[in-house]
N, C-alpha and C positions, 0 to 999 in steps of 0.2 A: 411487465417488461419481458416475463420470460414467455413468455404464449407469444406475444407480437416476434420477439426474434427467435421462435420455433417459426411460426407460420412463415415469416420472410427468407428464413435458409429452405423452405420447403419451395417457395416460389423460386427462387432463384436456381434451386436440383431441376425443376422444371423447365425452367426457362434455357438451361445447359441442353438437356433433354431435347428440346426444341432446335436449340441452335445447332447440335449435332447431326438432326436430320438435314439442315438448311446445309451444311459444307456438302454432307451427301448429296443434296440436291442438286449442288451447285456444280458438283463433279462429272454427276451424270447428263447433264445439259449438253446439246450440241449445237447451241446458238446464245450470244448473247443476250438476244430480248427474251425468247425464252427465261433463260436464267434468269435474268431481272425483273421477270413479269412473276415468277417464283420465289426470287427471295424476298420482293415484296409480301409476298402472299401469307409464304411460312412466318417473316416476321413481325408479321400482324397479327398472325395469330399466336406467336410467343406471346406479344407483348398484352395482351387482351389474357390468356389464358394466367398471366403473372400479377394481372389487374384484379383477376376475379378472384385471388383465392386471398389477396389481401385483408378483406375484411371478415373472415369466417372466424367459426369456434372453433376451439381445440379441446377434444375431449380424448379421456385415456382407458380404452378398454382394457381388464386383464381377463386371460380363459384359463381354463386349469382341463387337462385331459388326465385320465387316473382309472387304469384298472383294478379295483381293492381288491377281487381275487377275494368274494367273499368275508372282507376282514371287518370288522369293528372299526369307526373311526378313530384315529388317535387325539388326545385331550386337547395338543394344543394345534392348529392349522393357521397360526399367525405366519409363520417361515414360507406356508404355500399361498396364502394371499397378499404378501408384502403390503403390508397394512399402514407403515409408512416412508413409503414411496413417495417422492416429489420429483413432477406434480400429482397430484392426488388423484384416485382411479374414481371414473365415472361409473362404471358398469364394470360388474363381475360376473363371468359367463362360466359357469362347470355343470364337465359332463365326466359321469362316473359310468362306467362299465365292471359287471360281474357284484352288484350290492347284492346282497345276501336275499335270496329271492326262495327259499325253500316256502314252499304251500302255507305251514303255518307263520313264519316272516311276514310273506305277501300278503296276507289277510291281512293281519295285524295292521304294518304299514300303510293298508288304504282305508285303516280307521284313524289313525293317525300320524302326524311326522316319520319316516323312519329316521336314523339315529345319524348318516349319514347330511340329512337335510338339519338336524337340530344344531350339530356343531355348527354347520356354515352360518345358521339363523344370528344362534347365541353369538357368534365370534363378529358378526357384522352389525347386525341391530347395535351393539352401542356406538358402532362408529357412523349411524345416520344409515346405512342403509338396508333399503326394504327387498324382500323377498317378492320381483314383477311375476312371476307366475315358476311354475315347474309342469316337466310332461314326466311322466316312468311306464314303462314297455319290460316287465320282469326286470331283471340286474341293470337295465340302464335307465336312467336316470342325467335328467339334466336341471338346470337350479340357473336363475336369471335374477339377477340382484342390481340395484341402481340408485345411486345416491337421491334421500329421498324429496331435493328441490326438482327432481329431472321426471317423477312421478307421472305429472299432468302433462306431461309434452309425450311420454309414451303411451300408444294409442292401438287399436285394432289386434291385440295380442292373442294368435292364435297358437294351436299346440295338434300337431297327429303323430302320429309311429307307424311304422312301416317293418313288417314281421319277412324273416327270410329264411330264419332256421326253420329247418326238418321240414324242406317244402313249401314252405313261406305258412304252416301253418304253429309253429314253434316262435316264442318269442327270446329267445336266447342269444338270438341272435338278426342284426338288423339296425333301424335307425329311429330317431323320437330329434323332433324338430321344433324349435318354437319358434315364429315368427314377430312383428310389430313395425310401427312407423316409430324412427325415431327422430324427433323435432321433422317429421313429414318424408323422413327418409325412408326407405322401403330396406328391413336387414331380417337376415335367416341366418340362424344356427342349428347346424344339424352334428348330431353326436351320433356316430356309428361305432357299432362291435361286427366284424365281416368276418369271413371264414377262417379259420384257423390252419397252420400245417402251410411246409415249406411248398411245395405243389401245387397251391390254390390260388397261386396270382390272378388267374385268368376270371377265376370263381370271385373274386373280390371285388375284380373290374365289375363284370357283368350284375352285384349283388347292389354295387355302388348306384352302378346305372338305372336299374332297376327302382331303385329308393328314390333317385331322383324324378324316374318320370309317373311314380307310385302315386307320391304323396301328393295333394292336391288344398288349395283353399278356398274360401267363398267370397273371395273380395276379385274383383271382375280384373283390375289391371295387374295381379299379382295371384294368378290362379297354380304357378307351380313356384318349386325352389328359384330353380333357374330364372324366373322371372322379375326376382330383387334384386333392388340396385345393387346390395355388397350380401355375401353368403359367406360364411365362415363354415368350413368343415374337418372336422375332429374329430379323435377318439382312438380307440385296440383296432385302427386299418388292419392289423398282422399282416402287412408287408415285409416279409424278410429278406436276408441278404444272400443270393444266389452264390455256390458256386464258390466262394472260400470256403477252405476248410476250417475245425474250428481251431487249431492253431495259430493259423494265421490270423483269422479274427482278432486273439485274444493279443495278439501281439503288437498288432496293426491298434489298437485300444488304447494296452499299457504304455506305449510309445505315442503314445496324441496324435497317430498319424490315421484318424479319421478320412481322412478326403480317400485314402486308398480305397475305402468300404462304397465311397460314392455311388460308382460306374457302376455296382451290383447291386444296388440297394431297389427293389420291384418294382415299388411306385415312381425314383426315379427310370428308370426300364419304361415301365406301362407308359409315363406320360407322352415319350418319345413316340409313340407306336397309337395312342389313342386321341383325337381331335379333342374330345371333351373334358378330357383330363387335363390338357395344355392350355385350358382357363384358369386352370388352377394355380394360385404363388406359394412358392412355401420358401421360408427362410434356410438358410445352409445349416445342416449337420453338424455345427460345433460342439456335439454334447455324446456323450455317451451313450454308445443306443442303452434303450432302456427296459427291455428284457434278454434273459428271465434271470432273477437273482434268487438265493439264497435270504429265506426272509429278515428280517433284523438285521441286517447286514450288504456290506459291497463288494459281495464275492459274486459272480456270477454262477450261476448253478452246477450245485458239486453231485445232482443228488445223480441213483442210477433207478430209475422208473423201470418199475416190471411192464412188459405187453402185456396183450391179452392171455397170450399162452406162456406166461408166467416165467418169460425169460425177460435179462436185463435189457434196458432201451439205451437210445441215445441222450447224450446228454443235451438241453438246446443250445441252439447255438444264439449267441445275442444279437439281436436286432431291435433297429427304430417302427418296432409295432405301435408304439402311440405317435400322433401327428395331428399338427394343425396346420390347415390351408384358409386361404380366403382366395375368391374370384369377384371381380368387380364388373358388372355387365357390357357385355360391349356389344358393340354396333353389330360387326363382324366377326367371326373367328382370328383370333390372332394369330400373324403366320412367326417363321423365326425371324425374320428382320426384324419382326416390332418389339422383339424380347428384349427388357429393360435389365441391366447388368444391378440400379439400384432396384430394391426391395420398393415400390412406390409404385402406388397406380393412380389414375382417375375414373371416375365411372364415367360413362360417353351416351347416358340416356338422351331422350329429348328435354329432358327439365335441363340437364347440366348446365345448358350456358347460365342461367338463372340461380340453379341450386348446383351446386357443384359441391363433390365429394371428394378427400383424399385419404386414402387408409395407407401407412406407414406404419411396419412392424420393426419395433424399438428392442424388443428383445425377442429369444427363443432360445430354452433353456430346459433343465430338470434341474431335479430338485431332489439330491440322494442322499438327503438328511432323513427322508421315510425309507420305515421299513414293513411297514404292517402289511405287504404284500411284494406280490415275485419281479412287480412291475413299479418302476419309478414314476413318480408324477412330471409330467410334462407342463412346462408355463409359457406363455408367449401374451407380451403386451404389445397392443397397438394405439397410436394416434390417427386419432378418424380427427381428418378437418374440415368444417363443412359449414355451409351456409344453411341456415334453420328456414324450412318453410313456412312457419309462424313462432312468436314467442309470446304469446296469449294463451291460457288454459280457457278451456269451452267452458268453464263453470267459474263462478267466484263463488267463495264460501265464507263467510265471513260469525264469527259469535258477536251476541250485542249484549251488552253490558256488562255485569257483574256474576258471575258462574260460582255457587255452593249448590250444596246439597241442602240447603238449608231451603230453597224455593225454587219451581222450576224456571227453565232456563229456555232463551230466547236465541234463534241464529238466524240467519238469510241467506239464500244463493239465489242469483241470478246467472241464467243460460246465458252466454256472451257471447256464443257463434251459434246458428241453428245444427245440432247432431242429432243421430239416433238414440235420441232419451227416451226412456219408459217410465212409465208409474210402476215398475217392479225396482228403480233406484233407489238408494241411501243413502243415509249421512251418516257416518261413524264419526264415532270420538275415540281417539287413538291417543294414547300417550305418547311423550317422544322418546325415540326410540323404538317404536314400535317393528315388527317384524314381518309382516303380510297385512293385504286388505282384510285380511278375516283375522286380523290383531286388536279389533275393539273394544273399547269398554260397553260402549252401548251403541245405541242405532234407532234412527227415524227414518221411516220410509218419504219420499217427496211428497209432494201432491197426490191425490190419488184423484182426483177427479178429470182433471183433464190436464194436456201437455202443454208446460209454461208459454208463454211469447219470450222471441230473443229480448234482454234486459229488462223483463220485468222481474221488481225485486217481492220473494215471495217469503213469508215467515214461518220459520216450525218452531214449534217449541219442544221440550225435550223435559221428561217428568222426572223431578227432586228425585226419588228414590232409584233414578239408573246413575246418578251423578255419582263420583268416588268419593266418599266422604273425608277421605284424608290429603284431597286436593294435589296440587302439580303443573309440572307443564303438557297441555294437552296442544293437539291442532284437531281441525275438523276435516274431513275427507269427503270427498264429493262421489261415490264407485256408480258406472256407469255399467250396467246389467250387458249391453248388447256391447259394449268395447269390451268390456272382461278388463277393466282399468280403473284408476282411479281419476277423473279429469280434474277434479279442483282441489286444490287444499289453501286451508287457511295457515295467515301467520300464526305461530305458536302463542299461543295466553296461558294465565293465572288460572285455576282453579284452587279457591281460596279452601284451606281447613272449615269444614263444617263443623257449627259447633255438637250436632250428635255427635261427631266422632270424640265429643268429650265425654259426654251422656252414657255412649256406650264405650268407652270403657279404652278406644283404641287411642289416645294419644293421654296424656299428665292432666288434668287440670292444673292451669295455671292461674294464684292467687297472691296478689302482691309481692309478682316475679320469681314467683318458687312455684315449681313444680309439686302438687300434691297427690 
């Protein structure tokens, strides 16, 4: 009930949308048939554009933007993921800037999880969902998580970085992107850390710019950023606020009168002055900018920093250095007449009459309960509502029969659409719960001989001694080598107690109901 009347006040902000441009139209007309040959026009196409978005999904993205400032994660990250939030989040998107990237870190790290990625893992695997992939480029870091029935509908997930410090041969500084279809949709998230220092507006623009026409992919109709349907971008912009001093700042703050910070705020500035930046939406400033503080704490910074020639510095002045934005593609560039007062867009590809998309940002916010760095965490949830280009996974997977470790065990999958399958795929057995495709307990490769036909049903079996001997609820996972994805998963089943697991020693024998 509550999705149906989200989605129908979303039609109906549109349909307003619509009818507002039809009074303009009707204003500017210097003939009646004219005008009536026009209001026809527009209100056909209100009424058609309020028809189509009738029967879509409604799914809830959260992103999380966080400079750590090199810090340790803190224990618990329930407060920055709102965990229970109604309605329930589909997809969790964080990108971290400045994780602790010193030489012996970084090695470490790409043998395994850094400590960063483990909090998020642990704190979300029990709540179902799974870790769709991560990119890291030195201190940034980004982390794409998705409830795990939404698995097999996310598809083609790809990942690059785009280097800008010290010459663009430095990675300290710059962008890391992951891309995918979701339910056939075309979306990119890119997380940037851009030049620092009140002076570099112009260095940010052109670093921005840069990353976008940098980065590239191998999928023909989605070969740059700019070429998906919806692009979210975030992270340390270090756009600061021109031009108050820091008294004013601090005063203009403590008295909640934000909006006066507006007018000077760089990225607002650049967007006015740059075409490309004015794709961009971003929600209003009702939060406190969120550097630089005093750590542990909601002081803004008291410290006094030596320069180089070991005299005292400025203290900084606070600013909304972190930021999320999304752009929705459009036909045209948008000029200022077409600027929407609501937060609400549609994407205007060629699919849309068919597949149509609406991204609506429900909050935008921080969150100055942390303190383990100089910088607050920024959050911003969105409702994407959208019509699914399929709701079929390319794969079924299914277990047959009865699963111990007590004798090997039988599964099937059949291809259900023709994709890019390889004989280098798998079938994992995941517990639930599980945290990443690479969360298995065990693993059979497909076929190896040749590549299936659409719905034939093919059998593996899976040998007694990989099975868990103390049983559970397991699913089976379909991972597709050239999608970088998981396409199939099975409903969750029984793996019964094996009775080794009595044998040797891991559970009681049980003997006329006692435990021995």
């Amino acid at each position: 009930m509550s999705s149906s009347a989200s989605q129908g006040s979303r039609s109906k902000m549109l349909l307003r949308q619509r009818l507002s441009q039809l009074l303009t139209c009707v204003e500017d007309m210097s003939s009646d048939d004219e005008a009536s040959e026009e209001v026809s026009r527009t209100l056909d196409e209100a009424f058609q554009l309020c028809g189509r978005f009738i029967p879509t999904d409604a799914f809830r993205l959260h992103m999380v933007t966080w400079n750590v400032a090199t810090a340790e994660p803190p224990e618990d990250v329930t407060s920055l993921l709102q965990l229970d939030v109604q309605p329930p989040t589909d997809l969790y998107v964080i990108g971290l800037q400045e994780v602790n990237a010193t030489p012996v870190r970084f090695i470490s790290d790409l043998i395994a999880e850094d400590s960063w990625s483990h909090v998020f893992m642990d704190t979300l695997a029990p709540r179902g969902f799974v870790k769709v992939t991560s990119v890291r480029m030195q201190g940034l870091l980004l982390l794409v998580f998705a409830k795990q029935i939404h698995l097999p509908y996310i598809r083609n997930i790809q990942t690059t970085y785009t280097r800008t410090g010290i010459f663009g041969y430095w990675g300290n500084k710059g962008g890391v992107s992951v891309r995918f279809s979701f339910y056939g949709h075309m979306v990119c998230f890119l997380n940037c850390h851009l030049a620092a220092h009140m002076n570099y507006a112009l260095e940010r623009v052109d670093e921005f710019e840069y990353i976008l026409e940098a980065q590239d992919f191998d999928l023909y109709d989605t070969p740059q950023i700019r070429d998906h349907k919806v692009v979210f971008w975030f992270g340390d912009l270090n756009f600061r606020i021109a031009d108050h001093g820091l008294h004013f700042l601090r005063s203009s703050i403590n008295s909640g009168r934000l909006n006066l910070l507006w007018n000077k705020d760089q990225l607002i500035m650049m967007k006015k002055k740059e075409a490309f930046l004015q794709e961009f939406e971003e929600g209003p400033l009702n939060f406190k900018p969120t550097y630089k503080f005093d750590r542990n704490s909601d002081t803004y910074d008291t410290s006094t920093p030596k320069t180089w020639l070991g005299f005292n510095g400025k203290k900084r002045k606070p600013a909304w250095t972190d930021r999320i934005l999304w752009r929705i593609k459009p036909k045209t560039l948008p000029s200022e007449e077409d600027e929407e007062e609501e937060k609400a867009s549609t994407s205007t590809d060629d699919r849309e009459d068919e597949f149509p998309i609406l991204v609506t940002q429900d909050k935008y916010t921080s969150d100055m309960s942390y303190g383990v760095s100089d910088h607050k965490p920024v959050i911003a949830t969105f409702s994407l509502d959208l019509r699914k280009c399929f709701d079929t996974p390319l794969v079924h997977v299914s277990p047959v029969g009865v699963w111990s470790a007590d004798q090997d065990a039988l599964l099937t999958y059949t291809v259900q659409e023709d994709f890019m399958s390889s004989t280098w795929d798998w079938i994992g057995l995941y517990k639930v719960g599980f945290k990443s495709a690479a969360d298995y307990e065990t693993f059979v490769w497909v076929r190896e001989n040749d590549l299936p036909e659409t719905n034939e049903v093919i059998q593996r079996s899976v040998d007694k001694d990989e099975i868990p001997l103390l049983g559970g609820q397991y699913v089976l996972g379909y991972y597709s080598t050239n999608m970088q994805s998981i396409t199939g998963l099975s409903a969750s089943f029984q793996i019964l107690e094996s009775k080794r697991a009595v044998m040797e020693g891991l559970v009681p024998e049980d003997i006329n109901g006692l435990n021995k």
